[in-house]
N, C-alpha and C positions, 0 to 999 in steps of 0.2 A: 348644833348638837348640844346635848343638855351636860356633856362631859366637856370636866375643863381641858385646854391646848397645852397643857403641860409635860415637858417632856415626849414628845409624842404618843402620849395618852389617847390622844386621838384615833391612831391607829388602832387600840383594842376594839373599837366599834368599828371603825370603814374597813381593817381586816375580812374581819367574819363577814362582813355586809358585804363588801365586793364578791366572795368568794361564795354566799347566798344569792345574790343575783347572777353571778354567771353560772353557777348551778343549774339553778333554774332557765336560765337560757338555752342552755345546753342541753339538758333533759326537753325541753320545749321542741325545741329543732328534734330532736332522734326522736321523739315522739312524733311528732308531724311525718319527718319522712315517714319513720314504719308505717306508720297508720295510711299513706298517700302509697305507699309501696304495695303493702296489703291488699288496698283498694284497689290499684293498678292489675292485682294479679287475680283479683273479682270479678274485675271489666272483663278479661280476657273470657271465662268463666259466662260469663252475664250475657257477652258479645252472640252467645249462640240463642239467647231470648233475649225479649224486652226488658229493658231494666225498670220495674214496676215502681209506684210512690213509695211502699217501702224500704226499696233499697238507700231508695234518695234521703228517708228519713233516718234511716241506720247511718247515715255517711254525715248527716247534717248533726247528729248526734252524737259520735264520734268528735267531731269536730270542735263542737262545744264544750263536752266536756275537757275537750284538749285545752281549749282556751280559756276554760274557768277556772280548771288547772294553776296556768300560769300565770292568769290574773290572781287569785285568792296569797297564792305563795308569794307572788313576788313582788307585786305592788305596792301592799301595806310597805314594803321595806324602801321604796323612794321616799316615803313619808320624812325617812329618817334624814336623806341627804337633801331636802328642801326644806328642814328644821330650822327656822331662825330663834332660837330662845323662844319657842310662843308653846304657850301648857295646853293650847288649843291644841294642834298637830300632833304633841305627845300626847296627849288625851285617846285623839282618834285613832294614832297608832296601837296604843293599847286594844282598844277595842275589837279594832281588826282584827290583831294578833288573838287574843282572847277565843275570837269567835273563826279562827281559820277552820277545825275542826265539824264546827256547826254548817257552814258554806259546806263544806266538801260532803257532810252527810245530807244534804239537803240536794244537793246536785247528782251524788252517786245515786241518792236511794230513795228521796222523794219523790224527785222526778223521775222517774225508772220505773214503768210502769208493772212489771215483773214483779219487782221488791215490793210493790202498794200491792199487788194480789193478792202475795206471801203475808203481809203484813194482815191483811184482810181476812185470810183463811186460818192463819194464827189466832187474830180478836177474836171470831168466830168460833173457833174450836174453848178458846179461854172462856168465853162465855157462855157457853150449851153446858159444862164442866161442872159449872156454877149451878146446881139445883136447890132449890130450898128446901131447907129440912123441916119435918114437923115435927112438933115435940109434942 
């Protein structure tokens, strides 16, 4: 860690950082169950048709965003407890951290085919708006 072991100074960072990763753990688990719970009470739901490739793509999607979830938030922060004094790792931590917000709109709303239409019918309207004036 790039903080001195002074007095248990140490602890101002492995504090918050434990209680960030178990956070995050936590929130991971009750997300998964609900989201497996949910599903579970689709199936039943589903059980009277066939459950078509988009369900399968709704559930695979869910899923992912589950787990990009908890990767984005919670990993940059092991960075911190495999820190040996190297400006590389705090470097990269930063960046992460920097860019968690970026990850999570990229995964909510790029990839979210919904948002990309909205987005589209937005540019679109933005751009017909735009007439040229003649003088």
């Amino acid at each position: 860690c790039w903080l001195k072991n002074m007095r248990g100074f140490q602890w101002s960072l492995l504090g918050p950082l434990y209680f960030i990763l178990a956070s995050n753990l936590i929130l991971f688990i009750a997300i998964f169950i609900t989201v497996t719970l949910s599903l579970k009470g689709l199936n039943s739901e589903i059980l009277q048709r066939t459950q078509t490739l988009e369900d399968r793509k709704l559930i695979r999607t869910v899923l992912f965003k589950t787990m990009a979830q908890f990767f984005i938030l919670g990993c940059p922060w092991l960075l911190v407890l495999i820190n040996c004094n190297s400006i590389v790792l705090e470097i990269i931590f930063m960046i992460l951290i920097s860019q968690q917000g970026t990850v999570i709109f990229v995964v909510h709303c790029v990839l979210n085919q919904e948002v990309r239409q909205q987005y589209k019918k937005w540019l679109q309207t933005l751009c017909l708006r735009k007439k040229p004036t003649t003088v």
